[in-house]
C-alpha positions as CSV (number, residue, x, y, z in Angstrom):
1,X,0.0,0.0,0.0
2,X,1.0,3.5,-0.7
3,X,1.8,5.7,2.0
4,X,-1.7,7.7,0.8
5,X,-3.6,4.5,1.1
6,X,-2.0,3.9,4.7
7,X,-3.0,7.9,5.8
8,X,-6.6,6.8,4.6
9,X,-6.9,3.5,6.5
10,X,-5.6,5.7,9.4
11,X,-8.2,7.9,9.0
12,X,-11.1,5.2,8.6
13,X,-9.9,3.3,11.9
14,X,-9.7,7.2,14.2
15,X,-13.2,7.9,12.5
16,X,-15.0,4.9,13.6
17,X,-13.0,4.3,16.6
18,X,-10.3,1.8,16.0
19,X,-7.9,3.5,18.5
20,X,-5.3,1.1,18.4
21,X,-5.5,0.2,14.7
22,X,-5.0,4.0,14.1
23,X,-1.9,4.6,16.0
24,X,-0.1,1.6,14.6
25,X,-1.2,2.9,11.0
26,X,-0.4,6.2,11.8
27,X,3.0,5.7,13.2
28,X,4.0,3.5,10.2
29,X,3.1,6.9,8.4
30,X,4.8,8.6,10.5
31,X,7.9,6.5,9.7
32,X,7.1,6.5,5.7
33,X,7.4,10.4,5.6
34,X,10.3,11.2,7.8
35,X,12.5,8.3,5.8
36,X,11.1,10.2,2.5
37,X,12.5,13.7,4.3
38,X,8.3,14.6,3.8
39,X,8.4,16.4,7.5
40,X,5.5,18.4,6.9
41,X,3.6,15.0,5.8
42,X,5.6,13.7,9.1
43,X,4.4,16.2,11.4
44,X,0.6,15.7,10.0
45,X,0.9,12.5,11.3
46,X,2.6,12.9,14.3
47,X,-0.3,15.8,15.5
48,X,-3.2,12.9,14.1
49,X,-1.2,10.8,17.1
50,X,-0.8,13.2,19.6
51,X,-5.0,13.7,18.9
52,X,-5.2,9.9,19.2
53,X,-3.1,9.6,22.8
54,X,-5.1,12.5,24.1
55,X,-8.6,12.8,23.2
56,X,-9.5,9.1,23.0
57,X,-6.8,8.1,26.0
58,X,-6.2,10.3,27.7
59,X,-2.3,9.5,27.4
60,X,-0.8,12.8,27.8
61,X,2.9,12.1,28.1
62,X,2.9,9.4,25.6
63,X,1.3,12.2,22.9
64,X,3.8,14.7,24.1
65,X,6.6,11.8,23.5
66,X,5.6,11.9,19.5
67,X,5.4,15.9,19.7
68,X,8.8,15.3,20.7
69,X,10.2,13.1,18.3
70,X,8.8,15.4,15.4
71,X,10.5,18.0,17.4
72,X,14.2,16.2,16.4
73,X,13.3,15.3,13.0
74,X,13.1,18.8,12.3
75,X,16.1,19.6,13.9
76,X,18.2,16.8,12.5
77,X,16.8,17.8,8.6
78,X,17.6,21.3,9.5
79,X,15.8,24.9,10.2
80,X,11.8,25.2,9.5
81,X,8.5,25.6,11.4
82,X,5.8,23.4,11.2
83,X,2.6,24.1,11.8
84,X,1.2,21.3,13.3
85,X,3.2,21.0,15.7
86,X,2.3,24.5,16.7
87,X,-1.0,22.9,17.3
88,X,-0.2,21.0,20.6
89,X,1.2,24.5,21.8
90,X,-1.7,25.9,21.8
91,X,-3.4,23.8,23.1
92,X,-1.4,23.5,26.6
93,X,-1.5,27.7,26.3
94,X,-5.4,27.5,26.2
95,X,-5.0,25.0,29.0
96,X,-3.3,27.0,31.5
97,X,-5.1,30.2,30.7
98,X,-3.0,31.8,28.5
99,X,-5.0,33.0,25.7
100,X,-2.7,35.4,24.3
101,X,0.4,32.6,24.0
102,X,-2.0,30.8,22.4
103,X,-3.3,33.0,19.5
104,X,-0.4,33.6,18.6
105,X,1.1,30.0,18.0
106,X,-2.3,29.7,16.1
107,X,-2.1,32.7,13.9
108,X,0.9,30.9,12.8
109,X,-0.2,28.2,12.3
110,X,-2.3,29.1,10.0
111,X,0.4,31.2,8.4
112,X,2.1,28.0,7.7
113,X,-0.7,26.0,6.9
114,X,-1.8,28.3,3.8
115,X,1.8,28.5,2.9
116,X,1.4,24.5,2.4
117,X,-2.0,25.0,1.3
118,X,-3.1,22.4,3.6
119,X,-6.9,23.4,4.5
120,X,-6.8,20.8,7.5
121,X,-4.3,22.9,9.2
122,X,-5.4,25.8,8.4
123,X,-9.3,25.1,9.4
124,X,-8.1,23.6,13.1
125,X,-5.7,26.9,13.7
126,X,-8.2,29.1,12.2
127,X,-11.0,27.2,14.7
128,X,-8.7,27.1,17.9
129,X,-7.6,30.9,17.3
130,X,-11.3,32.0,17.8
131,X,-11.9,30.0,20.8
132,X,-8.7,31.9,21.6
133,X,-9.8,35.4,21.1
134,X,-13.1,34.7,22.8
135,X,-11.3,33.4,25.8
136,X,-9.4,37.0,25.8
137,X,-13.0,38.6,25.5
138,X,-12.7,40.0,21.7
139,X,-16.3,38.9,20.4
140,X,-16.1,39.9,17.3
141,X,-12.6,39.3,16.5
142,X,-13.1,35.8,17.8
143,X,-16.3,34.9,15.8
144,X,-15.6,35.8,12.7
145,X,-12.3,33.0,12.6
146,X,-15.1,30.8,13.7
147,X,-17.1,32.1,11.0
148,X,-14.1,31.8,8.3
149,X,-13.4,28.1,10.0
150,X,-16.8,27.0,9.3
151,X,-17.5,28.2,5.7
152,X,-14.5,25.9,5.1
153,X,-16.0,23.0,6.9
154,X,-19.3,23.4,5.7
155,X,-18.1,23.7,2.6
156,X,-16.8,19.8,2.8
157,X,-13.0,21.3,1.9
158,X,-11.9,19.5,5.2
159,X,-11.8,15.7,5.5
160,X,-14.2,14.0,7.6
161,X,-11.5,13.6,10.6
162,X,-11.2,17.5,10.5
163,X,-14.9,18.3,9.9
164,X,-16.0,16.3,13.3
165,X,-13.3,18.1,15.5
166,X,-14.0,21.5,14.3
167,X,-17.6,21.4,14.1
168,X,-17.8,20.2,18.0
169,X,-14.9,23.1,18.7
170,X,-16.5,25.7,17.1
171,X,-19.8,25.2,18.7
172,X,-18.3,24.2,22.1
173,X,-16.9,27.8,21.8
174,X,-20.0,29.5,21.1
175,X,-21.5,27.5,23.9
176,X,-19.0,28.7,25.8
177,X,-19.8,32.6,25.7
178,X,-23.5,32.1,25.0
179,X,-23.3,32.7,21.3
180,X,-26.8,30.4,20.9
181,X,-27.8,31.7,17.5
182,X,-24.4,30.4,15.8
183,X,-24.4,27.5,17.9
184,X,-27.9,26.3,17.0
185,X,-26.7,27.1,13.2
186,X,-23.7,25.3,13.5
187,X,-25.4,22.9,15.4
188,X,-28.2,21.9,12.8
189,X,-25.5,22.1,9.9
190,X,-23.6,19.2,12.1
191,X,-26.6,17.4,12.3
192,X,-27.2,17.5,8.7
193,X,-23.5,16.5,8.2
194,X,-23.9,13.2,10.5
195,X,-27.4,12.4,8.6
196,X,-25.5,11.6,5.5
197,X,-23.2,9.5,7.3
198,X,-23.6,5.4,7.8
199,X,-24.9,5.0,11.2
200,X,-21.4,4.8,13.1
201,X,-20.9,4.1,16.7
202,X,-17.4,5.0,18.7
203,X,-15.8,7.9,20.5
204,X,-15.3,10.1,17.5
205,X,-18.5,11.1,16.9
206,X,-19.3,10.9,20.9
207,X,-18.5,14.7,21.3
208,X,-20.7,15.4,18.2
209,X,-23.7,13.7,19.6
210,X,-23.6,15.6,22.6
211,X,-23.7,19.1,20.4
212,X,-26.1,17.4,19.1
213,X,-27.9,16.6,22.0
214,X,-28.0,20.3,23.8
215,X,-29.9,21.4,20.5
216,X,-32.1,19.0,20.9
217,X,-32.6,19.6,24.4
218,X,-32.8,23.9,23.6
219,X,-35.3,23.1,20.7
220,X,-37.5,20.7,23.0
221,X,-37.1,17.6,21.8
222,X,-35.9,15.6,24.9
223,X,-36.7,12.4,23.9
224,X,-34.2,12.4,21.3
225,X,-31.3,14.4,23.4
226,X,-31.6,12.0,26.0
227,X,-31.3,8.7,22.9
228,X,-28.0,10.9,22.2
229,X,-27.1,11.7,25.0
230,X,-27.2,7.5,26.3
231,X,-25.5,6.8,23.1
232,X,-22.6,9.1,23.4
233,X,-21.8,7.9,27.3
234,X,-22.2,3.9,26.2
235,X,-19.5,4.8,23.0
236,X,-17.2,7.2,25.2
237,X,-16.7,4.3,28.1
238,X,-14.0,2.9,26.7
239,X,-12.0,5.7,24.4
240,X,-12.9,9.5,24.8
241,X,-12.5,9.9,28.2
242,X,-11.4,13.9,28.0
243,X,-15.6,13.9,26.8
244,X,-16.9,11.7,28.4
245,X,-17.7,13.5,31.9
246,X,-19.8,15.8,29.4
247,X,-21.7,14.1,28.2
248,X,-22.8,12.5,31.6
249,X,-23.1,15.8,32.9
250,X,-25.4,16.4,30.1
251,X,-27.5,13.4,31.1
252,X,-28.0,14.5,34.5
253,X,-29.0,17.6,33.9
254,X,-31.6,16.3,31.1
255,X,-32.9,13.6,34.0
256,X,-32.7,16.6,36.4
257,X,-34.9,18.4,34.5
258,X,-37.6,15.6,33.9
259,X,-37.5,14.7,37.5
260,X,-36.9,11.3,36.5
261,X,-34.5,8.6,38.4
262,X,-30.6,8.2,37.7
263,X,-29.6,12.1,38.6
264,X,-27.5,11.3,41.1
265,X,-25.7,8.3,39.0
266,X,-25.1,10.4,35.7
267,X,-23.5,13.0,37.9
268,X,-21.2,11.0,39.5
269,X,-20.2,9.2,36.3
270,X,-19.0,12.8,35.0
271,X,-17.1,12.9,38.3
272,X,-15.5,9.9,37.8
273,X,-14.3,11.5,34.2
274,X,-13.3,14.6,35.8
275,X,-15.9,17.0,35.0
276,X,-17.0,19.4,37.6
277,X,-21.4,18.5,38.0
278,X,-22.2,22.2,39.3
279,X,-24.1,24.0,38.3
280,X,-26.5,21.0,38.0
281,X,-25.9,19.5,41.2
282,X,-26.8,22.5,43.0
283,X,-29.5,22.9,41.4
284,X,-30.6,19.6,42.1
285,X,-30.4,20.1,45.1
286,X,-32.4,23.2,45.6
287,X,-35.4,21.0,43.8
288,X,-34.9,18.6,46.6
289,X,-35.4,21.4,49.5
290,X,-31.6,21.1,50.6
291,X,-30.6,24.7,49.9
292,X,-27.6,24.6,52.1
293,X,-26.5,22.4,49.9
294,X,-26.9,23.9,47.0
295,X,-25.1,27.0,48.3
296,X,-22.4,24.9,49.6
297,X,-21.2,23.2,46.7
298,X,-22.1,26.5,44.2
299,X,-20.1,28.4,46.8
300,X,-17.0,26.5,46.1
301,X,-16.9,25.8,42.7
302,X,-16.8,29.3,42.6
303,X,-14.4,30.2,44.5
304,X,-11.9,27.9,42.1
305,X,-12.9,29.8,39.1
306,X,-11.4,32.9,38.0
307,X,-11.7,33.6,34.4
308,X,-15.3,35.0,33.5
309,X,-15.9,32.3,30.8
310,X,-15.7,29.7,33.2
311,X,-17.9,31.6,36.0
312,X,-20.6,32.5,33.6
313,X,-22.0,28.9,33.7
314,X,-22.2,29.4,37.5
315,X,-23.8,32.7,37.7
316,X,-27.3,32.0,36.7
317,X,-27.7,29.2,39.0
318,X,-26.2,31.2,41.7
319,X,-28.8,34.4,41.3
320,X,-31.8,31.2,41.7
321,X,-30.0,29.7,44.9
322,X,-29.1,32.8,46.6
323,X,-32.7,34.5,46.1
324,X,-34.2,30.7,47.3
325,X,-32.0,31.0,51.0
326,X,-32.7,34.7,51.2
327,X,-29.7,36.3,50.2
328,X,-30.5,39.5,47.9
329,X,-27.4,41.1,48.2
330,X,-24.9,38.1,47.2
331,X,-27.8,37.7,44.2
332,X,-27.4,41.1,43.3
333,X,-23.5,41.4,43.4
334,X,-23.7,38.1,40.2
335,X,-25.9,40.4,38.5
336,X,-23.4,43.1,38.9
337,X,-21.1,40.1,37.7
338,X,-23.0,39.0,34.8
339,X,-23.3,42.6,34.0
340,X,-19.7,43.3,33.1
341,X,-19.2,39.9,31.3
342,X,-22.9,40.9,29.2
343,X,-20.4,44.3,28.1
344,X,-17.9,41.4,27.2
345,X,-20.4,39.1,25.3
346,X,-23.8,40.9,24.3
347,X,-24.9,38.3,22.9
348,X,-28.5,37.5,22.7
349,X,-28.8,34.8,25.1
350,X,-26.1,36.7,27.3
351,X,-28.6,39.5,27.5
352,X,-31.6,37.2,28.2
353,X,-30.0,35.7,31.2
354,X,-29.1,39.1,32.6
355,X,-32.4,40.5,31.8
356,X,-33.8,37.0,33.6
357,X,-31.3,37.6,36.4
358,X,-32.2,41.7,37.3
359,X,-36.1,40.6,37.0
360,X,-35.7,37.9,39.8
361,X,-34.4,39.8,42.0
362,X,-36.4,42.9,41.6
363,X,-39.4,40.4,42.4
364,X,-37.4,39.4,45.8
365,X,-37.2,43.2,46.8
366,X,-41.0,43.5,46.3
367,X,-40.3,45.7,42.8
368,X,-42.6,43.5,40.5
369,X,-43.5,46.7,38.0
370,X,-39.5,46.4,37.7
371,X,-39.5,42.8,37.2
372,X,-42.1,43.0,34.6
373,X,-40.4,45.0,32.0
374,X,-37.0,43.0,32.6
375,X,-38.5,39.8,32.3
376,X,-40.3,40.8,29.1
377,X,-36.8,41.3,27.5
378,X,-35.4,38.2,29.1
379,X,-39.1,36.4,27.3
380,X,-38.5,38.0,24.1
381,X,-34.8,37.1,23.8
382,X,-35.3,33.5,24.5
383,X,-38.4,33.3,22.5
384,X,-36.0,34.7,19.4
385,X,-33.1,31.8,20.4
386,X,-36.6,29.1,20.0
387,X,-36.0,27.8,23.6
388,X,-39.1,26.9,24.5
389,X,-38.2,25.7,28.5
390,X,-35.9,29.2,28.9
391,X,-38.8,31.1,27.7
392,X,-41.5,29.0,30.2
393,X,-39.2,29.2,33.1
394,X,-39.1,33.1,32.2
395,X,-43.1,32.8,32.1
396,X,-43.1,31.7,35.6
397,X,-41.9,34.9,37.1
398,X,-44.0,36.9,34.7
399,X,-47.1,35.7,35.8
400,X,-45.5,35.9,39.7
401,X,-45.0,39.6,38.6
402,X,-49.0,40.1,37.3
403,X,-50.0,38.6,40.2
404,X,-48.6,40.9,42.7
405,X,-49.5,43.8,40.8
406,X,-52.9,42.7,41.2
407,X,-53.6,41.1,37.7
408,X,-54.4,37.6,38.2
409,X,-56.0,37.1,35.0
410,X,-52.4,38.1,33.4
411,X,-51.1,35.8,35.6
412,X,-53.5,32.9,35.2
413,X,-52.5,33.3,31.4
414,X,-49.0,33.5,31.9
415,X,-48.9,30.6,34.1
416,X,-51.0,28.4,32.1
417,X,-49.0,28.9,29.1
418,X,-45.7,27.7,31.2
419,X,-47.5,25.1,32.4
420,X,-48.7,23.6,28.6
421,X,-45.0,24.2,27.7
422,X,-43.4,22.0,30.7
423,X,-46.2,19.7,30.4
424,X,-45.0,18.9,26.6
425,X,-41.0,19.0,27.0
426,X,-41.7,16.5,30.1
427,X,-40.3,18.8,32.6
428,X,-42.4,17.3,35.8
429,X,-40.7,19.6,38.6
430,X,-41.4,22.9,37.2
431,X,-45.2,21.8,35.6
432,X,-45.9,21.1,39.7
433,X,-44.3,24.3,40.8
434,X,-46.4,25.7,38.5
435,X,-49.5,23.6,39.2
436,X,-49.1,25.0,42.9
437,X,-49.0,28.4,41.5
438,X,-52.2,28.0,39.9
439,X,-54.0,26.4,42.8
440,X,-53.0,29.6,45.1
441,X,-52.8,26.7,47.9
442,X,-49.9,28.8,50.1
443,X,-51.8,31.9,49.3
444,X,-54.7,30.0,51.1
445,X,-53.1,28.8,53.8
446,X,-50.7,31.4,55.3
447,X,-52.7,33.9,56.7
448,X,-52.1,38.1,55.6
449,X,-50.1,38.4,59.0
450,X,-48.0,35.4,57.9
451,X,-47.1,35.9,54.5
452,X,-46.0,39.1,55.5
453,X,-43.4,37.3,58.1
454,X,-42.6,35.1,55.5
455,X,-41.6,37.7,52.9
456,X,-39.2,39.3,55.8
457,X,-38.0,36.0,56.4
458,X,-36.7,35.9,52.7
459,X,-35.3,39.0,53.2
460,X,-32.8,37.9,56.2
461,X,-34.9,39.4,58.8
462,X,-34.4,38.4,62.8
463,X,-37.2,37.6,64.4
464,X,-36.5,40.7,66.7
465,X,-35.8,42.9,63.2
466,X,-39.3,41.6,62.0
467,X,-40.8,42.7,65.0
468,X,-39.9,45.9,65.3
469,X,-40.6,46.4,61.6
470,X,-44.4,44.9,62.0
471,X,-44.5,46.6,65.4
472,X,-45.3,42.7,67.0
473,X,-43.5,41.3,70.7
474,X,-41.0,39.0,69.5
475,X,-42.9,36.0,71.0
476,X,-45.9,36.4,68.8
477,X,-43.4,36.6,65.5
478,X,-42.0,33.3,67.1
479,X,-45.2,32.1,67.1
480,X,-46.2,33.1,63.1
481,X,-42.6,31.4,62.2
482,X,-43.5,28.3,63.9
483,X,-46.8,28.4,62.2
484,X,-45.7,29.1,59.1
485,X,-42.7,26.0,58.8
486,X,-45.8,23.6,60.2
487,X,-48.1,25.2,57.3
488,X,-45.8,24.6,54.6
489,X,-44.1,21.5,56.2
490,X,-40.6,22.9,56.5
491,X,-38.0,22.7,59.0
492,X,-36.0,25.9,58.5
493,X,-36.1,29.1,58.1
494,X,-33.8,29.0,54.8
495,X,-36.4,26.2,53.4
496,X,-39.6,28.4,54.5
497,X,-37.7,31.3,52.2
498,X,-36.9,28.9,49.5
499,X,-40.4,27.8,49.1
500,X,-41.4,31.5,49.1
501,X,-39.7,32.5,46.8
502,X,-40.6,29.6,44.5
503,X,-44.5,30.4,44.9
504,X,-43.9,34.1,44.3
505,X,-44.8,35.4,47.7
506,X,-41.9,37.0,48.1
């Protein structure tokens, strides 16, 4: 066989997830080109390896062993500069956080790569570079070389090996800064992509199905994310373990949000692959009435993240868990967060979460007319995205809004309209939230005196601090707390609060 034949069987084997038939067939490339003094040939091969040891393995020093050894062919055939090996580069730079190292090695790259005229190369340093930028908070910079990237891919100019990695890199990044709209295009072009595909199993196409499981899951279709989603885990078990944890994470969060069995299981599989399960966990927890919890674990994840990118998936959760236990001002200083990263990223879904974010908490500090016109925006915003759940969770506080400015027919209507949505996606926990809602059963049970307790109670109030403000003795507020945590069957304070604030009587 021809050395072309043997980079095609290579190929064949990484595609449909022949791990170990690859990297014997790729290192006899490997040989085939250096002996041939082919070193940019050589070092295609050698960064198809490194791919090989890390993504599917998870062998990190064994891939930075063949990094190596293209490393000293070049320097034993004399001076040049390779581009894929600047590829590997980059990727450690993006690893440790620096962003800047790393655009640079991939700007490069791709130097080199259309010097060669080798549209892999440049496609995958054109694709990391943008993830780059968008890491150092340049939007537009960073999404159009995720725009030039993908006419390349979409164009089928990349071979199917390169297509699969960029398309889940590119949308991973969008993902990433809440760039929905290109992700959802990206996401249904990938999806198009795999339909003309044979039916192939393995951990190649593992990180695709889980792309292609969160549109699913964002468009409504949750029967079919969670069939991806079950897929991807069963082919990533053996190879793909850098992916795997995601797409369990994924899983849980899917089950989470039915209120079905395994939550607890699917999160501690992505454990076991090393992905961090918050915010999910959390707000699992919250959903079971174990707020401290929740604001434990939310708390601490936190706390190890620095870069805005990786807090921005904590910070939505965070406004919902503080606002549950009470805490208005640590909800209002991650609104103040999310507001500087929404200057970074004004994206549409960015702005929706903010706009979501500023409206729950105006409805904690008793501002519903406030809350109203935010949480229009945040409705409209997800409604233009097509996220049908986003927009009913939205709903919810809408109608909480109408209801407290005295318009219960608006909120009847609003609440009825979340409830037909959660009802069809399968989302059991929020359709009974919502089902409460519409009963009024806390409304009917808490008596004026109480619910006004209650609503100082979610504010942080002492029991001496409420009395004083209600002008009561301090025994008869103890006695409305205890009624109130015997009405609603509660224990705590914090839980009495949580349940509050889910019911809208805050």
């Amino acid at each position: 066989m021809s050395v072309e034949d043997l980079e095609s069987w290579a190929e064949s084997a990484q595609v449909i997830g022949r791990i170990d038939e690859a990297i014997a067939v790729l290192t006899r490339c490997f040989e085939l080109r250096a002996e041939a003094g082919e070193i940019h040939e050589a070092t295609r091969a050698t960064y198809w390896l490194w791919s090989a040891h890390v993504f599917a393995r998870g062998e990190f020093a064994i891939a930075a062993g063949w990094v190596e050894r293209a490393r000293t062919l070049v320097h034993e055939r004399g001076p040049g500069e390779y581009g894929w090996l600047l590829i590997p580069r980059a990727y450690g730079s993006i690893g440790r956080g620096d962003f800047t190292t790393a655009e640079g090695l991939l700007h490069r790259a791709t130097e080199l790569g259309l010097g060669r005229g080798d549209v892999d190369l440049i496609t995958i340093a054109t694709t990391m570079r943008g993830r780059a930028s968008l890491k150092l908070g340049s939007l537009e910079n960073g999404l159009a070389l995720l725009d030039e990237a993908m006419i390349r891919v979409l164009t089928r100019a990349t071979s199917p090996r390169a297509t699969s990695v960029m398309f889940c890199a590119a949308i991973g990044s969008c993902y990433e800064v809440q760039e929905i709209a290109r992700a959802t295009e990206w996401s249904v072009a990938l999806d198009q992509w795999l339909g003309t595909l044979p039916q192939l199993g393995g951990a190649y196409f593992g990180n695709c199905r889980i792309y292609r499981a969160i549109l699913m899951r964002l468009r409504g279709d949750w029967s079919r994310a969670e069939a991806e989603l079950e897929q991807a885990c069963h082919d990533l078990a053996l190879d793909g373990h850098l992916v795997a944890g995601h797409a369990w994470y994924e899983l849980g969060e899917l089950r989470r949000l039915q209120g079905v069995p395994g939550v607890e299981e699917a999160f501690e599989q992505a454990t076991a692959f090393g992905r961090v399960t918050q915010p999910g966990l959390a707000l699992y927890r919250l959903g079971q009435g174990n707020a401290q919890a929740a604001g434990t674990g939310l708390r601490r994840v936190l706390a190890e993240r620095e870069l805005a990118g990786d807090r921005l998936a904590l910070l939505p959760a965070a406004v919902e868990i503080f606002l549950a236990t009470g805490l208005i001002e640590e909800a209002k200083d991650v609104v103040t967060e999310l507001e500087k990263i929404t200057q970074t990223y004004p994206t549409t879904a960015m702005r929706a979460i903010l706009d979501a974010a500023r409206g729950a908490v105006a409805l904690s500090e008793d501002r519903p007319a406030d809350a109203l016109a935010r949480l229009r925006q945040a409705s409209d915003r997800w409604r233009e995205l097509d996220a049908p759940y986003e927009t009913a969770q939205v709903g919810v506080r809408i109608g909480q809004a109408c209801r407290l400015l005295g318009d219960e027919e608006g909120a009847l209507m609003e609440l009825r309209a979340a409830l037909a949505t959660f009802e069809r996606l399968g989302a059991r926990p929020d359709a009974i939230r919502v089902r409460e809602l519409l009963s009024g059963q806390t409304a009917q049970v808490l008596s004026p005196r109480e619910i006004e307790v209650l609503r100082l109670i979610v504010k942080g109030r002492t029991n001496a601090e409420i009395a004083a403000q209600l002008f009561l003795s301090e025994r008869t507020v103890h006695r409305h707390v205890s009624n109130i945590l015997a009405k609603l069957d509660v224990r705590s304070r914090t839980s009495a609060a949580m349940y509050a604030v889910q019911q809208g009587l805050t």
